[in-house]
N, C-alpha and C positions, 0 to 999 in steps of 0.2 A: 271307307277305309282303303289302304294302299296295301299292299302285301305281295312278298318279293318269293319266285319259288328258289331254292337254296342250288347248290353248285352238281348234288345228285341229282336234282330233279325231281325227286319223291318226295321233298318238304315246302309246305308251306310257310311261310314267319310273315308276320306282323310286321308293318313297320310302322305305320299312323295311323289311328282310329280318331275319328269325329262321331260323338252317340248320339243319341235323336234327345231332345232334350227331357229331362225327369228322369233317366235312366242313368245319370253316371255316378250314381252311386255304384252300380255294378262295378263299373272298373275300379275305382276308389277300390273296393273291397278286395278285387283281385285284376290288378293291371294285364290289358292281353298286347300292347306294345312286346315283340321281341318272343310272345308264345310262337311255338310252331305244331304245324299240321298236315298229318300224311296226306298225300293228293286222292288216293286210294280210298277216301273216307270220305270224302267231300265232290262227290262227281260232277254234279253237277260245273263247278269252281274247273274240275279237270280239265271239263272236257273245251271248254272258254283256252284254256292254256292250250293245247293240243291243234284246235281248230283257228286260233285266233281271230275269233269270230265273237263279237259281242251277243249276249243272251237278256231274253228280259223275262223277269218270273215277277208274277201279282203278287205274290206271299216273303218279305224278308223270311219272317222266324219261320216259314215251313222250308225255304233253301237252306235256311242256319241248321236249322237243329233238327233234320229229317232222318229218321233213325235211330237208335239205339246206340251204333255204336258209336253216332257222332263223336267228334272230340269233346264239341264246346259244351255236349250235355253234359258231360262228366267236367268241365271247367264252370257253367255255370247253369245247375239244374232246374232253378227256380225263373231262366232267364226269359224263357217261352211269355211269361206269365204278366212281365211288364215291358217288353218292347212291343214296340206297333206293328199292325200288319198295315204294310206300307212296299206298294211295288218296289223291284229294287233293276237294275239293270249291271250286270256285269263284264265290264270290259277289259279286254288285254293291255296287258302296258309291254312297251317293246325295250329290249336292252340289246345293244348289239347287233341288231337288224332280225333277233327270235322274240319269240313272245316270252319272258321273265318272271309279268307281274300280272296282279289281276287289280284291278280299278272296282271295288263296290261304291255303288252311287243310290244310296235309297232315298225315296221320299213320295209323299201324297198326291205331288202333280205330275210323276215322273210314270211317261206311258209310252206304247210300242215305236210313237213315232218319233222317241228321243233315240231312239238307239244310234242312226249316224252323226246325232250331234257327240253324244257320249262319246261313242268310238270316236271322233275326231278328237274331243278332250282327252284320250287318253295318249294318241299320238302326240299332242300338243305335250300331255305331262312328262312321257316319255323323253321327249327330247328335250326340254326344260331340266329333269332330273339325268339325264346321260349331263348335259351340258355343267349342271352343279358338282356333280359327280365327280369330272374332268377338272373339274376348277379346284374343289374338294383335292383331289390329287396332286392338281400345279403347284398347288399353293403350300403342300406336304410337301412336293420336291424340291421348290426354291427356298423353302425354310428349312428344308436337310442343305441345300446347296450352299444358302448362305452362312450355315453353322458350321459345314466342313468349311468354308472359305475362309470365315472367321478365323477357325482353328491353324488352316496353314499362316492366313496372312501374322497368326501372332508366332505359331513358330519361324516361320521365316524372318520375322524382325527380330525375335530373341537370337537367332542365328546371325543373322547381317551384326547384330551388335557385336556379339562375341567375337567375331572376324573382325574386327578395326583394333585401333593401339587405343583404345579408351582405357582406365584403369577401373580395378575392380570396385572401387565406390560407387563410380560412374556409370558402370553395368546395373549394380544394385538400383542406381538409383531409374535407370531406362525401364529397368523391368517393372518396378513399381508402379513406369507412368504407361506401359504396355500394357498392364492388367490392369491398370483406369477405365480402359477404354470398355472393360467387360465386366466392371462390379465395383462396387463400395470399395476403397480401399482408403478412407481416410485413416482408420487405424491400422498400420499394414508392419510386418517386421521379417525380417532373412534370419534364420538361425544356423549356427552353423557346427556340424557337430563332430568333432575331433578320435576316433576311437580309440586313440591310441593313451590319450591321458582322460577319456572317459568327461570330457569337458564341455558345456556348451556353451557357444558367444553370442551376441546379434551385433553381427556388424553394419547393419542398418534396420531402424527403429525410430518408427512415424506413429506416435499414438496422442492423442487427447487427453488421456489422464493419467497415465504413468509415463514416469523416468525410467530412462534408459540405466541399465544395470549392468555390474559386469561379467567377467566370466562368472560358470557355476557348478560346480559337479552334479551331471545327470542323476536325474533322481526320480521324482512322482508331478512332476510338472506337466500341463498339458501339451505344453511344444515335446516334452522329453517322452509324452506317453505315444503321441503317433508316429515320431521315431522308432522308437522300443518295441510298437505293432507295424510298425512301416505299415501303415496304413491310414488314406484320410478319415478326417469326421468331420462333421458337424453337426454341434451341439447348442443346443438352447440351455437356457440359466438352469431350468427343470433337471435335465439331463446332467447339465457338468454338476450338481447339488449329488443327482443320485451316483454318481461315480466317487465323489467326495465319501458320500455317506458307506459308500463300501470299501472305502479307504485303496481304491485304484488309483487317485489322482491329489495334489494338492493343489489348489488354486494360487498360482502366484502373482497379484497386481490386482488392479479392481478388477471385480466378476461382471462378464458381458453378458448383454441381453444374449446376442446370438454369437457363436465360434468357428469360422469354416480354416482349416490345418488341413495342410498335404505334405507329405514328406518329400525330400529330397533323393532320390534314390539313383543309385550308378551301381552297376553288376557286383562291384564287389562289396555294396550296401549302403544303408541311408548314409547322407552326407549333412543331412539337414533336414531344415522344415522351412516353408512356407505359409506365413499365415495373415490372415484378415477378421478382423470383429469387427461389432458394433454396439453401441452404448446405448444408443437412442431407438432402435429400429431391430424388431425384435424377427424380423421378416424379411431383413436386409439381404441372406443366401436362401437357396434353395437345394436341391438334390443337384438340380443340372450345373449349378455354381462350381458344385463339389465333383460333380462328372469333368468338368470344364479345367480347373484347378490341378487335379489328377492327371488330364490329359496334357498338358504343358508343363506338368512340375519335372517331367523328365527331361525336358529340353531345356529345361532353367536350368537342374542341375549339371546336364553336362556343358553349359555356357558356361557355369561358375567355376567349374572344373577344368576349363577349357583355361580362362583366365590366370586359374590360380596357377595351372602347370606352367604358364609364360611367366608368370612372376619368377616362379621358381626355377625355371629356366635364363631370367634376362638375371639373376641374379648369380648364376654359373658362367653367363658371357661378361658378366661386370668383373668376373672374379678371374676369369681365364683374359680379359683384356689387361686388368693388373698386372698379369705374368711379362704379358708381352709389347708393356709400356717400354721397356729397352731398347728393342724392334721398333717398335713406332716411333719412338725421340729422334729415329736415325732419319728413318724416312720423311718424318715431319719438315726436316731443315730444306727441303723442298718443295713447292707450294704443287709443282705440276710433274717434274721429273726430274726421278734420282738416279744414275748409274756411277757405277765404280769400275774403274780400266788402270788393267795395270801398267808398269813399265813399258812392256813390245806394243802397248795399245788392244790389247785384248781386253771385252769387257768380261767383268767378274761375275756383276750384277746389273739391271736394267729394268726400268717399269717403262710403262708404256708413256709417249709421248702425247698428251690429250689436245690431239688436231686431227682432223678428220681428213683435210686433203693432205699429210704428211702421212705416206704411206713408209715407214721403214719397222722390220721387222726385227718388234724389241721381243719377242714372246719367248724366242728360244738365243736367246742374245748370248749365254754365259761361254765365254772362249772363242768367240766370234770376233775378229776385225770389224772395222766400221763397211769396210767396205764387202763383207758375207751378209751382212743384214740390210744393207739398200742404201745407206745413206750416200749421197751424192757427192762425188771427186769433189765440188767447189767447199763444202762443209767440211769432208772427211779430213782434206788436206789442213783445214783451219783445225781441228781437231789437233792434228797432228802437232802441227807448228807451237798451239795453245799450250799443248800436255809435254813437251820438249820442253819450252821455256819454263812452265812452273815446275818441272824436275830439277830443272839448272839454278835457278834463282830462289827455291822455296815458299814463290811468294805466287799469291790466285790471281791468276789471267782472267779479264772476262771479254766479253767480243756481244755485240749487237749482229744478228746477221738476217737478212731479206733470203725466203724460200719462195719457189716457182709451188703452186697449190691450183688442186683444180679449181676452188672457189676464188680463186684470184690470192695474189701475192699474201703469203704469210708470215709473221714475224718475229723471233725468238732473240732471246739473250739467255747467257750462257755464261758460268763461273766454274773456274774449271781450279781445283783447292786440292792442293798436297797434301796426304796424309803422311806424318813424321813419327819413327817409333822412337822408343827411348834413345839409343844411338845416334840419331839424326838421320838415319837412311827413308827414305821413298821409296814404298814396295809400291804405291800404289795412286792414285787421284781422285777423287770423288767429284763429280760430271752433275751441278746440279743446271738445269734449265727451264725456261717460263717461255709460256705462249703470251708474247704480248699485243698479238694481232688485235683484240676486241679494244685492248687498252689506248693501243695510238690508234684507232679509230675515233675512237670517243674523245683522246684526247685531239684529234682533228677536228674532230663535229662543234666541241665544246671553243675550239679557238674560231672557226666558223661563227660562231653564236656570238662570242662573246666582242668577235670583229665587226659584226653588223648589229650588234646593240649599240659601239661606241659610235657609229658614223651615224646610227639611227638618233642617237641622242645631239652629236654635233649637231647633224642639219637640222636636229629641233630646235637647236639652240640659236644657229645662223637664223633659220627660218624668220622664229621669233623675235628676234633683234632688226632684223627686215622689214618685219610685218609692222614693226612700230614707227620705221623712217617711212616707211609706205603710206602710215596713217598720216602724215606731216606732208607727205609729197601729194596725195591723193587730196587731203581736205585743201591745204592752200591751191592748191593748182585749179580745182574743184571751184572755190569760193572766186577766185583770180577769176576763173571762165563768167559766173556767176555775177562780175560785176562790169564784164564789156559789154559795149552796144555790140548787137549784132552784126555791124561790117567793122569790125574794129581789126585792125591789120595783124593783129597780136593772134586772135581769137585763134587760126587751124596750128599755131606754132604749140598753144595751149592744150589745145585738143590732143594733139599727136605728144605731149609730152604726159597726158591723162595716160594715154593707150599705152603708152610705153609707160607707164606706173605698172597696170594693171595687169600686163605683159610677164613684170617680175611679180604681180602678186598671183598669177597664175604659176610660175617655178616657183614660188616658196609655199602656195598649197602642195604643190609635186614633193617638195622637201621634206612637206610634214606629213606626207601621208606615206613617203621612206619610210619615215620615223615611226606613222603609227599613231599619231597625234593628229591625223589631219582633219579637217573642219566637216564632219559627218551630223548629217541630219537624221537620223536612223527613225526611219516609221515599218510597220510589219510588212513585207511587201511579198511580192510572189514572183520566187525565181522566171518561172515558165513565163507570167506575161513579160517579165522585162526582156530574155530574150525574144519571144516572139515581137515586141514595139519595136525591137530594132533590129530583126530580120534583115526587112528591108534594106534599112543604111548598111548593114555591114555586106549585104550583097553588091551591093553596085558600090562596095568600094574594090572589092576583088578584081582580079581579071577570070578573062574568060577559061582560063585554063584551071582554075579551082574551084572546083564544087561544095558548097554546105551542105551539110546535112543537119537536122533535129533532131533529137532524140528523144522528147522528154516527157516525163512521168506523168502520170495520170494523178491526182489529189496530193501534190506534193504539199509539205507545210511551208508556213509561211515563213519567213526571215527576218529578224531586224538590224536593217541595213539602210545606208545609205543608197540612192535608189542612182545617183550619177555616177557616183566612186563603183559600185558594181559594175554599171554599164563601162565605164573607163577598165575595169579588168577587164570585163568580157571581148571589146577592142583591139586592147592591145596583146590580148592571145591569140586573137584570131588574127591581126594584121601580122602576127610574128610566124605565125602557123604556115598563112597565105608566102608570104617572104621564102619561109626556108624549103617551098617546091619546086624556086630555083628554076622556072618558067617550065617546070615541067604538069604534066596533068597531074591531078591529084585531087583527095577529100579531106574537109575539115568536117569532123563529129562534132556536134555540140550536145553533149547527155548531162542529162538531170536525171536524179532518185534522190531519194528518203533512205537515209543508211541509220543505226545505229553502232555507236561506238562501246565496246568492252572496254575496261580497263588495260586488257593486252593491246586493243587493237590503238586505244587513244597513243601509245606507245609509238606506233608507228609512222608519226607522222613530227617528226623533229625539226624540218626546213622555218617553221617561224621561232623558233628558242622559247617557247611559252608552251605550257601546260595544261594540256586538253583535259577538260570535264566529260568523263565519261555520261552515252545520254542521246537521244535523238538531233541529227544531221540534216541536212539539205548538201549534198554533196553536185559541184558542177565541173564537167569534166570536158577539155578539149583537146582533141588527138585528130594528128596530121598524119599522113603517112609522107611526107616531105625526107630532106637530107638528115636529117639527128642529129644528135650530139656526142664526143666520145666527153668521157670520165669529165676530164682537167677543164671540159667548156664548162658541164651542168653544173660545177663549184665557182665559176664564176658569173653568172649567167644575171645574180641577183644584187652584184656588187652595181655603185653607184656608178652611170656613164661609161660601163663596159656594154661593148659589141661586137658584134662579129660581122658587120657590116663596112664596108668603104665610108659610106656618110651617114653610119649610124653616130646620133647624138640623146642625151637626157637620161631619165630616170628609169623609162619606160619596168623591167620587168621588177626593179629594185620599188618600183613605186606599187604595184599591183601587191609583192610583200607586204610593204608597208600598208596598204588598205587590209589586204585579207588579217594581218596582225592586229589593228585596230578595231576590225568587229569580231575579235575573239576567234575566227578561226586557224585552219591548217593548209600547208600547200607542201603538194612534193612530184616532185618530177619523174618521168623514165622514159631514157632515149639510149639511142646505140646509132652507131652509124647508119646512116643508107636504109633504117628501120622505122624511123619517124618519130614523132616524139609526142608524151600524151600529160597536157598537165591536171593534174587534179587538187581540186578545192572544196571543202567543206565551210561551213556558215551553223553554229547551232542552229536547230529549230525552233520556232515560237508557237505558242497556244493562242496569241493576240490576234485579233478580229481586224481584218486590213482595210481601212476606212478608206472611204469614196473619197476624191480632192474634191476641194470646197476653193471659191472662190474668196481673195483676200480683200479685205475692205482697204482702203486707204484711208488712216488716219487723218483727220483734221488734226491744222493748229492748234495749239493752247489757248483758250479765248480771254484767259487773263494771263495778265505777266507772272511769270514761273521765275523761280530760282533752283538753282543746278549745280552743285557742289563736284567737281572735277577731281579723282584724284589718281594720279600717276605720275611714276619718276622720270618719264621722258618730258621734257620742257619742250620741246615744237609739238608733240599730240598735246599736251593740253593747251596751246596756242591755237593751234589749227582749231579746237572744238570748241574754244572761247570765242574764235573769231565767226565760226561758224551760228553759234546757238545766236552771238549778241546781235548777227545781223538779222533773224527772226522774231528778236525782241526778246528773248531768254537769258536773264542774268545769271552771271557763271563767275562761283569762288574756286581757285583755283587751288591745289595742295601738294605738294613736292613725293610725299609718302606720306603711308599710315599714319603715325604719328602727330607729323601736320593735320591730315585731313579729321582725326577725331577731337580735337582740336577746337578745331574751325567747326564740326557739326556743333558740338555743347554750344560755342558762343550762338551761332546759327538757327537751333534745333526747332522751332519754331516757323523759321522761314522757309527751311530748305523744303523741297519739294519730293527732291530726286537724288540720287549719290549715283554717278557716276566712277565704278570702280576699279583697278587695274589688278589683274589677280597678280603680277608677277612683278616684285618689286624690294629692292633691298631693305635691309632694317625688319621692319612690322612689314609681314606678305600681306597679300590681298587678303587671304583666309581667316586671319587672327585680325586684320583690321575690318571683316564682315563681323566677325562675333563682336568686338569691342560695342561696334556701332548698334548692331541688336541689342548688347546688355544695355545700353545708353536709353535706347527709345525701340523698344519692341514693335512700333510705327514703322519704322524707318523701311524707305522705299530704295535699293540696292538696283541697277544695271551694273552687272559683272562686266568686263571687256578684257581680252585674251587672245593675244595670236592664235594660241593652239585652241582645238575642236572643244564644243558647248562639253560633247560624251566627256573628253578627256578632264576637264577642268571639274567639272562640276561631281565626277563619280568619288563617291566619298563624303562628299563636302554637306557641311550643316547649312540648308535653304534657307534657312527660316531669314524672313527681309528681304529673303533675293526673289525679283520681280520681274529679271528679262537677262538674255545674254547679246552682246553686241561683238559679234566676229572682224579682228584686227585681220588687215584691213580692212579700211569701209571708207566708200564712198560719203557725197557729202547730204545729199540724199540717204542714203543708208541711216545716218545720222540723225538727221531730222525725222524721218518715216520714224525708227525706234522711241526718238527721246519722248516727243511727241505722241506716239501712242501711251506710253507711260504716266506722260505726265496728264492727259487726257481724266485717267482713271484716277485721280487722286481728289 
């Protein structure tokens, strides 16, 4: 047995007994768990405490029950008579570094030389039982901790709620879902109790088997009985039955298994009740529910109370703003500022002018000239001049005028209106004025935008009208070379009028990537190796008086981008960067990171005229500390063929737009004079896996004869491609537009092989004559072909048939490697 000596020290108690076996009937009869025993009666036991020293005696029942005035004779007399004599060994048990406890260990093999095993077992239990003890304890105080936490964390949210502009439904219904969190509340109701007309409501009411009902005059109800006692209960079906049967209570709705009610209470008395049943579950609260309940029903109420006062309160400013809708009509006729100045130009009245770097002092304006409250000789005089003329002529002056601000130039307009009394005289002028500073900004950004989508669209258009004589000048001149002997005297005049094709179809890729359109091959790529591949080249194109630098991020994401058109940005910022050091020393940064964009932040970036998807970034940034730019350069910087060079020529920064536009992202500049200037670019980020380059096979010929159905509305590309296929042995129907060409497939549909298609074409587009041909023959093998980029054509558009894209222009080669792969697979 274990037994602990008590806090006086003079008692012994029980705390686990193990009996030798046949004897437990004796406890059965009379349990000695939890008996105690003076020390003084049991010495032997004592002196084991005292000494803490373990004892070993041959005889249990002569150590138990030696003596008369034993305890345990008098607890159990007859006990002598059926326990064993069976040595027993007694040892100390330790609490707190004292001897506490005593350890009885009896039994038949148990002899002098257990003693320091025993004594070790009892250190051992000792510290086992301190250790559960302690646990025993943590485990009481993190479950008081976490019940007070509980407790704040739900007042504190019925607080936070009550502090917001939610309405009092809304409240009701938060609390509802704030008490979810700690008990059954699928049948849950707010009562709410009026005392002045002795009424009660529920203005919210969630139950499973009753309807919601309306007011009622307080009565013998049980929402109305813990009211009436302000105080909670709960009750079982049993209990609300014996409240019925002594006529305290009437039961109104169906009768619940179980009922937990807390009243509402505010100092000047219940306001309500709070309540929760269950139909099903007879077991669903407890006391602690209703301790719990209790404790939060005060902070509900004054939440509701809280609520209800603002009601009644916004309903005294609805009422008192009524009064002074007269007052407001006046003030209204101005959007930003009102003042009123009389005749000598003294103002009457004045609000404040809402611009931060316009400092003049309207606060105490009333009898004050313009020129006691700050406003500036160049205005005040316009003022003057304004409020003269509309005294003389009766009719409202207005004036646009530019202010010196510290944020830079600000801009107002101004209407300056006679007020006429019934006799026609002018006591006075009403001064309304607008900050229109944000407005001609935007209305500046927006013509900005709206200048570089029309040129962006031109040279898509030039571009493309290009691309298609380029396809005529490329293929014939292509096929021409293709049919001289190699010393044929024609052959380098040939060649160099190829390279001078190819020349202009390099400026009209340049045009369409202005545009936004231009010919992108977009696979997932990685900012960081692209610029590190070409480190190198961009070093040794610098001179020695400009240093790079890298910057860049450690696991950035990947991009999908064109992997040339990138490196073409990243060039021509660094050749512009390198340029504007002006042969002096200096650093180009080249920084990479991983940004995300907010909704506020996507804002900030307006330089492409399109619409950031707020979201993960790849952002690439390069700053020079070179010459800068002021204002009136950085707005034009992106225009077509502008420079600020002697023999600057081309697209150069208008083209780098145009690329960053076409992979959906942002660019925006900041320079100052003699400060340097740093541009920065974003690329959304991609989740796509960036695959290894693979080596391209070259298609073989057709090994049977093909047929090739051509269709586009320029007549030299379909010559050029006719004369091209036929001289490979590929026959080619030729078709003017859609129309013609679906035409020409029905009679065909059988032989054709391949549909060679032109997205851009009057009448029937390419787009509606790809569907026509799908509905025709679900078969049908489609090569799209289109100046502008495969991304640009193809986004949106229904595949279904389409089988390849062939980029205008194209060599004659180009041609044959496509058709021929194509027609390969059929």
């Amino acid at each position: 047995s274990i037994c602990w000596v008590d806090e006086t020290e003079t008692f012994l108690e029980v705390a686990s007994v193990v009996p030798p076996r046949g004897v437990e009937f004796l406890l059965a009869k009379r349990p000695i768990v939890g008996a105690r025993f003076p020390l003084d009666k049991i010495p032997v036991t004592r002196s084991v405490v005292e000494s803490g020293h373990a004892i070993y005696e041959k005889d249990l029942v002569t150590l138990l029950f030696d003596g008369r005035l034993n305890p345990l004779i008098k607890l159990w007399p007859k006990a002598p008579r059926f326990l064993p004599r069976i040595p027993v060994i007694i040892a100390p048990l330790y609490r707190n570094g004292r001897t506490q406890g005593i350890l009885y260990l009896a039994g038949k093999t148990i002899s002098p030389n257990d003693l320091d095993a025993v004594t070790a077992l009892g250190h051992h239990l000792s510290i086992a039982m301190e250790n559960a003890r302690l646990f025993k304890a943590l485990q009481t105080d993190i479950a008081k901790r976490r019940q007070s936490e509980l407790m704040q964390s739900i007042l504190y949210r019925i607080a936070a709620i009550a502090n917001t502009d939610i309405t009092l439904d809304d409240l009701f219904a938060s609390i509802h879902r704030i008490l979810g969190d700690l008990m059954d509340v699928n049948n849950f109701y707010i009562a709410l109790y009026d005392k002045e007309t002795q009424l009660l409501s529920l203005p919210y009411f969630i139950d499973e088997k009753d309807e919601l009902t309306g007011p009622w005059l307080a009565g013998k109800g049980l929402t109305d009985y813990i009211i009436q006692t302000n105080s909670p209960q709960l009750l079982t079906t049993e209990e609300i039955k014996t409240l019925e049967n002594k006529n305290v209570i009437q039961v109104r709705g169906t009768m619940p298994l179980i009922w937990l009610g807390a009243p509402l209470t505010l100092q000047s008395g219940p306001i309500g009740a709070i309540v929760a049943q269950s139909y099903t579950d007879a077991r669903a609260y407890t006391e602690k529910d209703k301790r719990l309940l209790q404790f939060v029903s005060g902070q509900i109420a004054a939440a509701i109370h809280r609520k209800q006062t603002e009601v009644q309160l916004q309903a005294l400013t609805d009422e008192l703003q009524q009064q002074a809708q007269m007052r407001d009509a006046i003030l209204a006729t101005s959007p930003d500022h009102f003042s009123v100045m009389d005749r000598d130009g003294r103002f009457l009245f004045a609000n404040p002018l809402q611009n931060k770097s316009i400092n003049w002092d309207y606060k105490n304006a009333a009898g004050k000239t313009w020129q006691e409250i700050g406003i500036p000789p160049l205005i005040g005089n316009h003022f003057d001049q304004d409020r003269e003329k509309a005294l003389k002529t009766g009719r409202s002056i207005s004036r646009e005028l530019e202010l010196p601000g510290l944020d830079g130039p600000a801009y107002i307009e101004y209407v300056i209106s006679p007020v006429k009394e019934t006799n026609g005289n002018i006591p006075y002028v009403v001064i309304t004025a607008r900050n229109i500073t944000e407005s001609k900004k935007a209305a500046e950004a927006m013509y900005h935008t709206q200048k570089m989508e029309s040129l962006g669209i031109l040279a898509g258009g030039i571009a493309h009208d290009f691309n298609n004589l380029l396809v005529a000048m490329l293929a014939q001149t292509s096929l021409a070379l293709a049919k001289l002997t190699p010393n044929a005297a024609a052959k380098s005049h040939i060649e160099k009028a190829i390279t001078a094709a190819e020349s202009a179809t390099a400026l009209t890729q340049q045009l369409l990537a202005y545009s936004g359109r231009g010919q992108f091959h977009t696979l997932p790529i990685n900012l960081n190796h692209l610029v590190q591949e070409n480190s190198y080249l961009i070093q040794i194109t610098l001179t020695n008086n400009v240093k790079l630098q890298l910057a860049l991020a450690a696991d950035l994401p990947a991009i999908e981008a064109d992997a040339a058109q990138i490196q073409q940005i990243i060039m021509n910022l660094i050749i512009n960067a390198a340029e504007a050091m002006d042969k002096q020393h200096g650093v180009i940064t080249v920084t990479t990171q991983a940004v995300t964009l907010s909704p506020e932040k996507a804002e900030e970036w307006p330089d492409t005229g399109q619409q950031l998807t707020p979201g993960p970034y790849v952002k690439l940034t390069v700053e020079d500390d070179g010459m800068g730019m002021d204002e009136q350069i950085i707005k034009q910087i992106f225009d077509p063929f502008f420079t600020t060079k002697f023999t600057g020529r081309g697209l150069g920064l208008a083209a780098v737009l145009g690329i960053v536009r076409g992979h959906k992202g942002a660019l925006r500049v900041e320079s100052q004079p003699r400060q340097g200037t740093k541009f920065e670019i974003i690329f959304p980020a991609s989740k796509k896996i960036i695959q290894e380059k693979q080596a391209m096979n070259t298609p073989s010929h057709p090994s049977s004869r093909k047929l090739v159905l051509v269709i586009d509305d320029e007549g030299p590309v379909r010559e050029a491609v006719s004369d091209i296929l036929d001289m490979e042995g590929i026959d080619v129907l030729q078709a003017a537009d859609g129309l013609e060409g679906i035409d020409i497939y029905r009679s065909h549909i059988a032989e054709i092989d391949l549909v060679l298609l032109d997205l851009s074409m009057p009448g029937l587009s390419g787009e509606e004559t790809l569907k026509e041909l799908h509905q025709i023959d679900p078969q049908v093998r489609i090569l799209l072909s289109s100046g502008y980029s495969e991304s640009e054509v193809t986004h949106g558009l229904n595949q279904a048939g389409l089988v390849g894209f062939l980029q205008k222009p194209y060599r004659m080669n180009t041609l044959l490697e496509t058709v021929a792969r194509h027609l390969n697979q059929t």
